[in-house]
N, C-alpha and C positions, 0 to 999 in steps of 0.2 A: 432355333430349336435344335439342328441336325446338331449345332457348336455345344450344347449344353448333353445332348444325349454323347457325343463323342469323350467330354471332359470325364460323364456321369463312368463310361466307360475303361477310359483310362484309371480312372479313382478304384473300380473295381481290381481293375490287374495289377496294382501297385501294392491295394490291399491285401490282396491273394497271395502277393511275392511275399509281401513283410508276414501275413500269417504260416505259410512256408516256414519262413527262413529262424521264425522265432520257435517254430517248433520242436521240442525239445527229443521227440519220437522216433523223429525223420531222422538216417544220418545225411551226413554231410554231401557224402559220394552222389549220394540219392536228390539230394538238394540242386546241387548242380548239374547234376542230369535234366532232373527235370524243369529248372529255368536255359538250361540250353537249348532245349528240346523247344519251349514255351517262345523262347528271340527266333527259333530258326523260323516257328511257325509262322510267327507275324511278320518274318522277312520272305517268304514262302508268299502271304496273303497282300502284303502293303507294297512292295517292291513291284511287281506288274501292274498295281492300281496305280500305282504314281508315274510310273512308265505311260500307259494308255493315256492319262490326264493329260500327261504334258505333249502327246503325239497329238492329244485330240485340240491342244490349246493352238498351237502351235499350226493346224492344218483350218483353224476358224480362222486364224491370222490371216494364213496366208490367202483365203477365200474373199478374206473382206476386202482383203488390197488388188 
């Protein structure tokens, strides 16, 4: 369930980009602002979550042994 809600999620952010990027309104400047803006956040948000994951994998290990 979590693997389908994450896909459902990613499907949204790709669509969001491609609805951005085809829009005719936005310029460009702005375009790439705002998908810069968009990668920093999710490196901002995923980058420490996968950091802890792998401290926490990594500290079960070494418990068990």
């Amino acid at each position: 369930m979590r693997r389908l809600f994450v896909l459902f999620f990613l499907a949204l952010i790709v669509l969001a980009h491609i609805g951005l990027w085809s829009s005719d309104t936005v310029p460009v400047e702005v375009k790439t602002r705002l998908t810069l803006l968009n990668a920093l956040g999710w490196a901002v948000i995923l980058l420490p979550v996968l950091a802890v994951n792998r401290w926490l994998k990594a500290h079960e290990r070494h418990r068990d042994d």
